[in-house]
N, C-alpha and C positions, 0 to 999 in steps of 0.2 A: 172657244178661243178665236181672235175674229185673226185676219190671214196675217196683218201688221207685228202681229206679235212670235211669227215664226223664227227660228234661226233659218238663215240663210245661207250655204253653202257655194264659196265662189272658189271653181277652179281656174288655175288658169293655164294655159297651154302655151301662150306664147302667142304670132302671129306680130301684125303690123303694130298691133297696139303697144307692145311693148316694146319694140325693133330702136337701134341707137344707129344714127347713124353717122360717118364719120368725116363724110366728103362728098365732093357736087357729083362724081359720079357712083352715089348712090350705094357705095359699098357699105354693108350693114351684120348687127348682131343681133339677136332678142337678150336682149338685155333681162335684168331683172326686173319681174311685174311693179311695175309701176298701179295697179288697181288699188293696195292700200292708201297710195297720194291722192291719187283720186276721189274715190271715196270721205277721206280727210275735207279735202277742199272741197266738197259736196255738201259737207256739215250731214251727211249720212248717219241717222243711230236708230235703223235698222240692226239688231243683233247678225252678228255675219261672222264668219270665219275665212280665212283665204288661205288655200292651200295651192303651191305651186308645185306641179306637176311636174311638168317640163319645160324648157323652150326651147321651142322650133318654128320655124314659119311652117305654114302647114302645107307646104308643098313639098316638107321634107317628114309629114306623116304617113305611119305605114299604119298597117292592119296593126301588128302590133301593140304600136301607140295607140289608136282604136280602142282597142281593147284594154287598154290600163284605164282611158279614160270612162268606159263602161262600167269597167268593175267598182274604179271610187263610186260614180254616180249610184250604182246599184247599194253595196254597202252603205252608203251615207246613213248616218241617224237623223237626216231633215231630208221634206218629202220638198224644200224647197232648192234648188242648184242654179246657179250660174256659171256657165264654162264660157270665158274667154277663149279666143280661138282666133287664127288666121279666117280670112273672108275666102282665099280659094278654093278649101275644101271642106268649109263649114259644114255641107248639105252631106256630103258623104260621112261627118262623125255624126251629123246628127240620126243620118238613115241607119247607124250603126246602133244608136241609140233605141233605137222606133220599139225594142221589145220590153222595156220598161216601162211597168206600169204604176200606179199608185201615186208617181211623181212629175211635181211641174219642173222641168227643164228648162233653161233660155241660153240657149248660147247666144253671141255678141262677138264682137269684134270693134274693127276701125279700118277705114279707107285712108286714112293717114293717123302715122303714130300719135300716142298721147303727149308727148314731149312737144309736137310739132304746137304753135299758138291755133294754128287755123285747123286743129283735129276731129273729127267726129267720134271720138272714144268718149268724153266726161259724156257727152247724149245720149251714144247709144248704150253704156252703161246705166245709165238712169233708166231707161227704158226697160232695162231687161231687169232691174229690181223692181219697177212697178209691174209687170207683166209677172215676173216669178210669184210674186203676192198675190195677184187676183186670177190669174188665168188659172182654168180646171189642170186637172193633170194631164200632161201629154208633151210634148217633144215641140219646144219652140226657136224663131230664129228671131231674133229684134234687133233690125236694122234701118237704117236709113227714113227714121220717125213710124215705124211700122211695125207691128212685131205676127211674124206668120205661124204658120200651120206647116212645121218643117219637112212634111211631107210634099208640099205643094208652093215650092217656093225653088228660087232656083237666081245665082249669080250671072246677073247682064255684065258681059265684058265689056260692050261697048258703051253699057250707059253707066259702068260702076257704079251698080246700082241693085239690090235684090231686089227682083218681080217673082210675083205670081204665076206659076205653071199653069 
């Protein structure tokens, strides 16, 4: 069976990609995932299912939340996953992740919401289904036209940007 034909498992958590917001100074919700639009307007037919988790920006996940998001990844019946996520704490669910094996991971995100016209969510979404498709198994991050080794990657505050450890 060649990788195209997998189901595809997209969590999603929440983070900027989904966030509404409501005024210039910047007060905001995580609204509900918007990835199934996404995906729509993508003309996407990759088999997928989207289950939402929670939302939160991820600067208001705890160990906890961590851990719920472990446990879907772990149980899942597809060895393939995508977890939407906030960009500030990306690296620490993915280090939460690093003991699963068998399965390709990609988490994703957005430096600005999907709602926004000028967003990076439809790309780096696209990214993280091609990357879930062909990458081996192991714990990844796909951002900013790149998709890492989540072990070895790490959020630049000053260049909002994910680099290379």
């Amino acid at each position: 069976m060649d990788a195209s034909s997998h189901k595809v498992l997209v969590i999603t958590t929440g983070g900027t990609l989904d966030k509404i917001y409501f005024d210039a100074r910047s007060t905001y919700e995580v609204g509900t995932s918007i990835v199934d639009r996404l995906l729509a307007q993508a003309n996407v037919r990759v088999s997928c299912e989207i289950v939402e988790l929670m939302r939160k920006d991820s600067l208001d996940l705890d160990d906890g939340d961590r851990q719920r998001i472990h446990d879907v990844v772990s149980a899942a019946d597809t060895s393939h996953i995508i977890v939407t996520h906030g960009t500030d704490t990306m690296t620490e669910t993915a280090a939460h992740l690093a003991d699963i094996t068998g399965k390709t991971v990609v988490l994703t995100g957005a430096l600005a919401p999907a709602r926004f016209a000028d967003s990076d969510a439809m790309f780096n979404l696209g990214m993280a289904f091609a990357a879930v498709q062909v990458a081996p198994p192991g714990i990844y991050i796909a951002m900013n036209g790149r998709v890492f080794d989540a072990a070895h990657v790490h959020k630049d505050r000053a260049l909002n940007a994910f680099v290379d450890d």
